[in-house]
C-alpha positions in Angstrom: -45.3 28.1 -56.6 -42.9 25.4 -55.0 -42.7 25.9 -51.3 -39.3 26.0 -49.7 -37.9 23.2 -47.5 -34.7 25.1 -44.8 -32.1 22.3 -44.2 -29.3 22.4 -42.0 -26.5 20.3 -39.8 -26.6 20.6 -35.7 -24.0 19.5 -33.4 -24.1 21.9 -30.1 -24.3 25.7 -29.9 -27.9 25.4 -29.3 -28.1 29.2 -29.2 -26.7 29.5 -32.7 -29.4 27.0 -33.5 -32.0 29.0 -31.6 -31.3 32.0 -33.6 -31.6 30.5 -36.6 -35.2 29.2 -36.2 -36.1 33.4 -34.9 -34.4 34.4 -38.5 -36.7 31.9 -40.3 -39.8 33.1 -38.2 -39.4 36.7 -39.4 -39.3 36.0 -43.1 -41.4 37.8 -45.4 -42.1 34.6 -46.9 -42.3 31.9 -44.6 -40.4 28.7 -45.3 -42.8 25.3 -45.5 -40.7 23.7 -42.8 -37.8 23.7 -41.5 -35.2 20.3 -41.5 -32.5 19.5 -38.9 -30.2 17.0 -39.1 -29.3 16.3 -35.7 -25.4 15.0 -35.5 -26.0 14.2 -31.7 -27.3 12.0 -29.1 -29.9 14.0 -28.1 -32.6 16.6 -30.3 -33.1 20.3 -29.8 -35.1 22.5 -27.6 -36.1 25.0 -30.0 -38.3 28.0 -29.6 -41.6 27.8 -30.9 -42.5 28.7 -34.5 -45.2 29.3 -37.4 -43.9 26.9 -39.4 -43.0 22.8 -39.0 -39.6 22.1 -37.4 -38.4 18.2 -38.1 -35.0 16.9 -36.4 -33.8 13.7 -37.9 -31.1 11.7 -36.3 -27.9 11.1 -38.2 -25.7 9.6 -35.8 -21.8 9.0 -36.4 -19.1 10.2 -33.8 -16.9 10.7 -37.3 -19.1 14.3 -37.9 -21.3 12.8 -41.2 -21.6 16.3 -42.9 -21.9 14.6 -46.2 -24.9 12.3 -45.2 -26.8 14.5 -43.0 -27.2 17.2 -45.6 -28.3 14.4 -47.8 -30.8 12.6 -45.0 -32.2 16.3 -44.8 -32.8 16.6 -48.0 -34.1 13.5 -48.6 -37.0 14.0 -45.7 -37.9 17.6 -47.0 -41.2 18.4 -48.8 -40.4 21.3 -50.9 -40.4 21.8 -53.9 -36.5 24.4 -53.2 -33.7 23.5 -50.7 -32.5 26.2 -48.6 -29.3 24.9 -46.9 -28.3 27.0 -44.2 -25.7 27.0 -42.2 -26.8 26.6 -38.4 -24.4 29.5 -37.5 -26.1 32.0 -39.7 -29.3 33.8 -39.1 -31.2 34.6 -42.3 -31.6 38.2 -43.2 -35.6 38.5 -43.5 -35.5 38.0 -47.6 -33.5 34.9 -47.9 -36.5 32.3 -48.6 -38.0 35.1 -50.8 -34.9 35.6 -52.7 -34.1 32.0 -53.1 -37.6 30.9 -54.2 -37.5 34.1 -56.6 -34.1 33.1 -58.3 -34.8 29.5 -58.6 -37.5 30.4 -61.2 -35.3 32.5 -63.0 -32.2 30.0 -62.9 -32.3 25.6 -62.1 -29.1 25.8 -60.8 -26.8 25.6 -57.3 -26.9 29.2 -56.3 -25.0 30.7 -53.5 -26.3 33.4 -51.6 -24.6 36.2 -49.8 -22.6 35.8 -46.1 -22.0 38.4 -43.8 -20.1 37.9 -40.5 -21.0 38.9 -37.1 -18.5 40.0 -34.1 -18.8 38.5 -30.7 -21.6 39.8 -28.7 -23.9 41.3 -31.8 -26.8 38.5 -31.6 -27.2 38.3 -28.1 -30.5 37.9 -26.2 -32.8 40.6 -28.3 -31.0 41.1 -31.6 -32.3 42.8 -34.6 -31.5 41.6 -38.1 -31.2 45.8 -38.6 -29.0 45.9 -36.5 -26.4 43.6 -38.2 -26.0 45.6 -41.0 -23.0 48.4 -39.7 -21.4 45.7 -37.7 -20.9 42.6 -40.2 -18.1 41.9 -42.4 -17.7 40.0 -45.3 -14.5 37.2 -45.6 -11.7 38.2 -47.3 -11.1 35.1 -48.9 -14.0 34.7 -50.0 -15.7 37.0 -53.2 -18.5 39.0 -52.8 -22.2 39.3 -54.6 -22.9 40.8 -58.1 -24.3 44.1 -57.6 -27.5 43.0 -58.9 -29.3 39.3 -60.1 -27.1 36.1 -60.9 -23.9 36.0 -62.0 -22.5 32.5 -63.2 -19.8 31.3 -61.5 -17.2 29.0 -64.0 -15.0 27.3 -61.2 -16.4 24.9 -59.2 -13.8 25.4 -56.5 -15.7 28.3 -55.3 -18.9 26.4 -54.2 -19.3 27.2 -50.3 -22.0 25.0 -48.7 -22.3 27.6 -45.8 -25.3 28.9 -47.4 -26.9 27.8 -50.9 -30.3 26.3 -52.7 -31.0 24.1 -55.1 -34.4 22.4 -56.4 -35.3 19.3 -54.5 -35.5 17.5 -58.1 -31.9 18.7 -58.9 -30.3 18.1 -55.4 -31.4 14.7 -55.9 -31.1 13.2 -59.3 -27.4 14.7 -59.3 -26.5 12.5 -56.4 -26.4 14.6 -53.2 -23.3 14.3 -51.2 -20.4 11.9 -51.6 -21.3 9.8 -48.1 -17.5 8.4 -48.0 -16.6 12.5 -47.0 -16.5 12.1 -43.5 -15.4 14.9 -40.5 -14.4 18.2 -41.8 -13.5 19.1 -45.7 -13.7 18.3 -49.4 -17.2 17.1 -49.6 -18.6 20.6 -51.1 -15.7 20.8 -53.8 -16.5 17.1 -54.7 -20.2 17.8 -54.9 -19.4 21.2 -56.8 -17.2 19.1 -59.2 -19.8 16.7 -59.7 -22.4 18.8 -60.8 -20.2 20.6 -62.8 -19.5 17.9 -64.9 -23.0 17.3 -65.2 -23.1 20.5 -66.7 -25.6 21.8 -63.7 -24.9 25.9 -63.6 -23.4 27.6 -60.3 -23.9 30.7 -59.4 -23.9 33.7 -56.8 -26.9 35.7 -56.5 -27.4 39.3 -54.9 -29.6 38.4 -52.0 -30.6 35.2 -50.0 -28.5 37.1 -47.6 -27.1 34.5 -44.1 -25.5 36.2 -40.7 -22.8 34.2 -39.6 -22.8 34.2 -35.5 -19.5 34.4 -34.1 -17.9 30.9 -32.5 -13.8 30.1 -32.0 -12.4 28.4 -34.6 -9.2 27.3 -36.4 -7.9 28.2 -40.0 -6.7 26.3 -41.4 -8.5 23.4 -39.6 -5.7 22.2 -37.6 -8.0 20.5 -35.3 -9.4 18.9 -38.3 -5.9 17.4 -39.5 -7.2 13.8 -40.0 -10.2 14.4 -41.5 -8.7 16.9 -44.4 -6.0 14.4 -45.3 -8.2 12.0 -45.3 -11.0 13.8 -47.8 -7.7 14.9 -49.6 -6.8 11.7 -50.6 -10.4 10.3 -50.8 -10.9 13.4 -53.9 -7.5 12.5 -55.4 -8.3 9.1 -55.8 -11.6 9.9 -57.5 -10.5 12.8 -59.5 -6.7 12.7 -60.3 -5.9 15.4 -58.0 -6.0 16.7 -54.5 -8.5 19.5 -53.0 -7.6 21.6 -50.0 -4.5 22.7 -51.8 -4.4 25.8 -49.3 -4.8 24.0 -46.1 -2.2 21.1 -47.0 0.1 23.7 -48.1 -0.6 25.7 -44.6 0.1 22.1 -42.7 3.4 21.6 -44.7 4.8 25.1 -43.4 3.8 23.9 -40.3 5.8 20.6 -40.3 2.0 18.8 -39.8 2.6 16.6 -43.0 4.1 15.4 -46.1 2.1 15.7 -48.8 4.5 14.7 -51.9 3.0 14.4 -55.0 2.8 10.6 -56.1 2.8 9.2 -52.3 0.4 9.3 -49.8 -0.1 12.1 -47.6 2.1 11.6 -44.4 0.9 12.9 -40.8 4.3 14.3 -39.4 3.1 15.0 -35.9 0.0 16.0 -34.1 -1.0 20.1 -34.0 0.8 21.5 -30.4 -0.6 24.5 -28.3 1.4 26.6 -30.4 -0.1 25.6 -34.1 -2.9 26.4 -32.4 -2.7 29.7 -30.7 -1.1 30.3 -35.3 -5.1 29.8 -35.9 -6.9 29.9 -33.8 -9.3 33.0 -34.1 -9.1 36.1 -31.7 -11.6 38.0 -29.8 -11.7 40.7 -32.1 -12.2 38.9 -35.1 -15.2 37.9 -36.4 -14.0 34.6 -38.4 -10.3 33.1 -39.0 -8.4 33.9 -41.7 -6.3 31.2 -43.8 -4.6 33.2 -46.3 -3.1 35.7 -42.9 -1.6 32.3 -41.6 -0.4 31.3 -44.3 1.5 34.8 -45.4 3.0 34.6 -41.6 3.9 31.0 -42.2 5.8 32.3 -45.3 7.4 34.7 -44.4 8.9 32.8 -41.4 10.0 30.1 -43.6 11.8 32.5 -46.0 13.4 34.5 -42.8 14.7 30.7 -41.7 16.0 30.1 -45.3 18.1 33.0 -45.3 19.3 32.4 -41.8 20.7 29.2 -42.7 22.3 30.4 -46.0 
């Protein structure tokens, strides 16, 4: 039976890190090791576990998402990747589940995301006690009730939580390396392997926590790093990713993004763009499509003002 190699990206939130590494120690298959690529200056204090922990360095100030998952990858000795995201916490199942459906389909398969309010994996928590608390994303679609379901758009590859075989990862490529900072390098490599005819799929199980953190949707404090990747997929593909957050940025007055020409940076994101996205206390993760309906309906209330 292959043994299964965890792999994740680390920059700060130690805790979140911390927790991670408890969720892998209470498996009810253990994984072989456990990889972190390390995207800063100085390694991890991590809590000791029954299984190898390796931190690799990938160093670049420009956040290398593309080439850490790759370096991880490359230094793991299993047989099954388990990429993890090093926000989530692992339900106690997800190596099992992952190693399971692996055997039954040599694919990219997703596994399920939950996400966690503020204060629910404090010092203590209890995978059992996630359960009542956790939400799934509203953009994003749920599990099949049961086993593997194919999925036919590539577009819908997350790399927040996923597996492949080590063998497969590898021979189709890994990550396009030129991705750098946030966005685009999972729809690339999702495109990639889709034209390589390599199957995609959700499964019901490998199930990841997500612990709560601030953030922005859309990435407005990712502006640079989007248009960049934007441009970067358009000019190997034929046609821009990221559709929702460039349209999001346009309403905003952040960019021009006419097709044919280059994508334009109007102006910088203010304290107001971000107070737009930036995600409250209450919620448990930030919400595109809600900015973007607000955004909407602002710009058609300014439209018929001026007519």
């Amino acid at each position: 039976m292959d043994s299964v190699s965890v792999v994740t990206l680390a920059k700060g939130r130690p805790e979140h890190l911390h927790n991670l590494v408890l969720g892998l120690g209470r498996q009810t298959r253990p994984p072989a090791e456990l990889i972190v690529a390390v995207m800063q200056p100085e390694p991890y204090a991590l809590p000791a576990a029954g299984f190898p922990i390796r931190q690799i360095a990938v160093a670049d100030a420009r956040l290398p998402l593309a080439a850490a998952r790759n370096a991880a990858a490359r230094a793991a000795g299993g047989g099954l990747l388990a990429f993890l995201d090093m926000d989530c916490i692992p339900a106690p199942t997800l190596v099992a589940d992952y190693a399971r459906r692996l055997v039954e389909l040599d694919g990219l398969l997703m596994g399920e995301v939950l996400y966690l309010p503020a204060g629910a994996a404090g010092p203590g928590w209890r995978c059992e006690a996630f359960a009542p608390v956790a939400v799934r994303h509203s953009d994003r679609r749920g599990p099949p009730p049961d086993g593997i379901e194919r999925c036919n758009d590539y577009r819908c590859f997350w790399s927040l939580n996923f597996a492949m075989r080590r063998a497969r990862f590898l021979e189709a490529g890994g990550f396009d390396e030129r991705y750098l900072g946030y966005g685009g390098e999972d729809t690339d490599f999702g495109k990639a392997l889709d034209l390589r005819g390599v199957p995609i799929a959700w499964i019901k199980g490998g199930l990841a926590y997500h612990q709560y953190h601030r953030h922005h949707m859309p990435p407005v404090h990712h502006l640079d790093s989007v248009v960049r990747n934007a441009q970067l997929f358009e000019a190997k593909w034929g046609y821009r990713t990221m559709g929702h957050w460039l349209h999001a940025f346009r309403l905003m007055g952040l960019i021009d993004d006419a097709p044919g020409a280059p994508i334009r940076i109007l102006r910088r994101p203010d304290a107001d763009d971000l107070a737009l996205t930036g995600q409250q206390d209450h919620q448990p993760y930030s919400n595109t499509t809600s900015v973007i309906r607000l955004l909407e309906a602002r710009a058609a209330r300014d439209a018929h003002a001026a007519a």
